[in-house]
C-alpha positions as CSV (number, residue, x, y, z in Angstrom):
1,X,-24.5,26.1,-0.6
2,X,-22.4,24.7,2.3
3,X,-24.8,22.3,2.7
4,X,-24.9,21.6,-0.7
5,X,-20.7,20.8,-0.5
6,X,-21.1,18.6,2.6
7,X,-23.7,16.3,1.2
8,X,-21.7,15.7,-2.1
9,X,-18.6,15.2,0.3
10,X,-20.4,12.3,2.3
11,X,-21.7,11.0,-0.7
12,X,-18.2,10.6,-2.7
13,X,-16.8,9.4,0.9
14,X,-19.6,6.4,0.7
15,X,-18.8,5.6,-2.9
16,X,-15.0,5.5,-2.7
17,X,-15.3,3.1,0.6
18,X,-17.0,0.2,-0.7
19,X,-14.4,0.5,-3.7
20,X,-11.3,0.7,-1.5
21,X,-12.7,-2.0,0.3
22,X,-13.4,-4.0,-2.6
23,X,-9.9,-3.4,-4.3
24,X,-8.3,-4.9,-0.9
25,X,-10.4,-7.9,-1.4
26,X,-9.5,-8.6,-4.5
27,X,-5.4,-7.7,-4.2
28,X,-5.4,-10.3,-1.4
29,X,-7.6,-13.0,-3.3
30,X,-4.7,-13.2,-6.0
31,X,-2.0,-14.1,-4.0
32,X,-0.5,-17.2,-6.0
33,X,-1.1,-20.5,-4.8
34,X,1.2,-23.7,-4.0
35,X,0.7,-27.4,-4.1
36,X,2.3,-30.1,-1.4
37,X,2.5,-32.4,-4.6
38,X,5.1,-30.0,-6.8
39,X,6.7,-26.6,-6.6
40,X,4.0,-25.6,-9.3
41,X,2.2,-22.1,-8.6
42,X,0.2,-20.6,-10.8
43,X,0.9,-16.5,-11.0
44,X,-1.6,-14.0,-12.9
45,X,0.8,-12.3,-15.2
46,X,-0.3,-8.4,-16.9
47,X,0.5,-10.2,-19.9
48,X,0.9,-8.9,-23.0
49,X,1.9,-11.8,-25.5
50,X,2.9,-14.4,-22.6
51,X,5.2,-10.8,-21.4
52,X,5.3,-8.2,-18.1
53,X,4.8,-4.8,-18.7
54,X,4.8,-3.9,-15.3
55,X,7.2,-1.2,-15.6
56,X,9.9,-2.8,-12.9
57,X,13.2,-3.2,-13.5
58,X,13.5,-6.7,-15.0
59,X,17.8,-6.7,-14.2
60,X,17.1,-7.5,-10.7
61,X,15.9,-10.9,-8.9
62,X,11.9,-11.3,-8.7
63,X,10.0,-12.4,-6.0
64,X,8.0,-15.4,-6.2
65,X,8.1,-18.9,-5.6
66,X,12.0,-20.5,-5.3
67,X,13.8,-20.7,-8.4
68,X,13.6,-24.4,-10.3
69,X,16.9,-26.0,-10.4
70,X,18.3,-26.3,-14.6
71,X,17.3,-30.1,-15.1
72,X,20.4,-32.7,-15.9
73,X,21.2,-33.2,-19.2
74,X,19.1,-30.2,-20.4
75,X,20.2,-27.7,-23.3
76,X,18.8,-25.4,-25.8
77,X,19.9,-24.6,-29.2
78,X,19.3,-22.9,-32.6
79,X,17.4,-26.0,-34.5
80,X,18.2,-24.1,-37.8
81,X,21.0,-22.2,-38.0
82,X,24.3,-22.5,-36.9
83,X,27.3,-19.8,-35.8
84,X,28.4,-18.0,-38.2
85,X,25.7,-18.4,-41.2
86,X,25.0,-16.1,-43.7
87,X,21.8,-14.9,-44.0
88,X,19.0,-12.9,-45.4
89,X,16.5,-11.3,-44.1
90,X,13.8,-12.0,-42.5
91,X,15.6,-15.0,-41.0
92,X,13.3,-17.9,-39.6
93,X,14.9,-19.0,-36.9
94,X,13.7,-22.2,-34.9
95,X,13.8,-22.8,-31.6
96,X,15.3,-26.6,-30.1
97,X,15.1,-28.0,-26.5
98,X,16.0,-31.2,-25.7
99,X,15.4,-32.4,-21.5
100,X,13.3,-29.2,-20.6
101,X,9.4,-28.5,-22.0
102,X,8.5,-25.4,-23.4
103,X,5.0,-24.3,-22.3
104,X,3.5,-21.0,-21.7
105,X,4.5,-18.2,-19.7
106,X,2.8,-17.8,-16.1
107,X,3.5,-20.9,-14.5
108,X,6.5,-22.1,-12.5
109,X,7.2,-25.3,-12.8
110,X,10.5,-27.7,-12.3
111,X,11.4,-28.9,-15.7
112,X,9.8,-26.4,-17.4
113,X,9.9,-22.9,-19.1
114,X,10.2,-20.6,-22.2
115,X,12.4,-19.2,-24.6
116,X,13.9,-15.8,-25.5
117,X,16.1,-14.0,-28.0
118,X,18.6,-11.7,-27.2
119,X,20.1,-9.6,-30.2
120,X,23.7,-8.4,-29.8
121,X,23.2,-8.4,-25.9
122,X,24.7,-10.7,-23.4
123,X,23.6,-13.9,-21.5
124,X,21.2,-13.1,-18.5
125,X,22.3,-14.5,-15.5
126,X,20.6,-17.3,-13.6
127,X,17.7,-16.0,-11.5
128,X,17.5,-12.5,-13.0
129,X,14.3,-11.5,-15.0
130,X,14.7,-11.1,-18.9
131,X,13.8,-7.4,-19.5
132,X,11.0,-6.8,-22.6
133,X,12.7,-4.7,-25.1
134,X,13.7,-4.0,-28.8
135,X,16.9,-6.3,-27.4
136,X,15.2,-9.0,-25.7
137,X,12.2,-10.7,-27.4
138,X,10.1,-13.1,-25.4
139,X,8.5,-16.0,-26.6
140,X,6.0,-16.3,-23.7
141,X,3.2,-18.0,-25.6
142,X,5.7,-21.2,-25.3
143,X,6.6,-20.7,-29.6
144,X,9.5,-22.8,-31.2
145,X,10.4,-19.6,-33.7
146,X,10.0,-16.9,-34.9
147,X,11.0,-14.9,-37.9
148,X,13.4,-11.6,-37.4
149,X,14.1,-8.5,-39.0
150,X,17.3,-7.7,-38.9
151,X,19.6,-4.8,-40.9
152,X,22.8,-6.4,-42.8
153,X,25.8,-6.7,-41.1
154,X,27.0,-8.7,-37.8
155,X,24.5,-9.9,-35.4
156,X,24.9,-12.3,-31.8
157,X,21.8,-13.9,-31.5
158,X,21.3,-15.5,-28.0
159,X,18.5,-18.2,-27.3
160,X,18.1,-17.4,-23.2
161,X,15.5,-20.0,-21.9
162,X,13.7,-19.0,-18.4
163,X,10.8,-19.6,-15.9
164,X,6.8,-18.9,-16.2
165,X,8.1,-16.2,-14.1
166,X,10.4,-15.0,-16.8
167,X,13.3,-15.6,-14.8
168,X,16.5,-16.9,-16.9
169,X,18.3,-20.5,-16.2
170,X,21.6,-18.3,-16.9
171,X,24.7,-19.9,-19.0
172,X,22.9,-23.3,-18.4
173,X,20.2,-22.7,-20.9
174,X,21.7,-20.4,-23.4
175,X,23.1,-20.7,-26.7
176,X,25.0,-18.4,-28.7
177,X,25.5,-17.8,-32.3
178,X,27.1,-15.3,-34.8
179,X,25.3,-14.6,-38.0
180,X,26.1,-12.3,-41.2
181,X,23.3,-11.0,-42.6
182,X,23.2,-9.8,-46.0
């Protein structure tokens, strides 16, 4: 019988190298990648629509590739509603950017980035990560708008635009709004 336990023992120990190996291969293979030509660099993402779900505590600063400056002139804004509407619900509310591109999450790229809502939160500062919750909706698939449930009474809507990384341009590229739903 003792043999019997040994042999299974060097037999699960020559299974579970080749995997260990293999897992190292592949963890180093998908180190992101830069370019000389721009800051872009292209980052696998557990994505779950254009979102992380990775668990980590999005309040703190990332890792990653430098942080892209908030173009000139830049600016986003509620294309359809304005502070202090009255509305019903659902509310459609559309998404405007004017001097910044909204693509997909995933990539980081100067000039470039996604939006998110915040409901009844705050602004997220520049650099820090956007969390995924009930509070923060991301838009990583690079939408324009979206329509919200929301209960009657007072709501602060806050459009926070950010990196592929999911990194927020702070004050910069925010807009706030108050709205009264019905």
């Amino acid at each position: 019988m003792s043999t019997f336990v040994e042999t299974k023992t060097l037999n699960m120990k020559k299974l579970f190298i080749p995997l260990i190996a293999f897992g190292l291969l592949t963890a180093c293979e998908s180190t992101p990648a830069t370019t000389e030509e721009n800051t872009e660099v292209e980052t696998m993402v557990d994505d779950h629509d254009g979102h992380d779900h990775d668990g980590h505590d999005h309040g703190d600063e990332m890792s990653g590739p430098e942080m892209p400056a908030v173009p000139a002139d830049s600016k986003i804004f509620f294309a359809n509603l304005e502070d202090g509407a009255t509305v019903t619900s659902p509310v459609y509310v559309e998404f405007g950017a004017e001097g910044i591109e909204v693509e997909p999450a995933g990539l980081v790229k100067e000039g470039y980035g996604h939006h998110h809502i915040i409901i009844n939160g705050d602004v997220i500062p520049m650099s820090k990560a956007v969390p995924a919750d009930d509070t923060h909706i991301h838009y990583g698939g690079g939408q324009k708008g979206d329509t919200l449930d929301l209960p009657a009474g007072n709501h602060t809507l806050i459009l926070q635009f950010a990196d592929g990384l999911h990194r927020s341009y702070g004050e910069a590229l925010s807009a706030k709004i108050n709205v009264t739903v019905e």
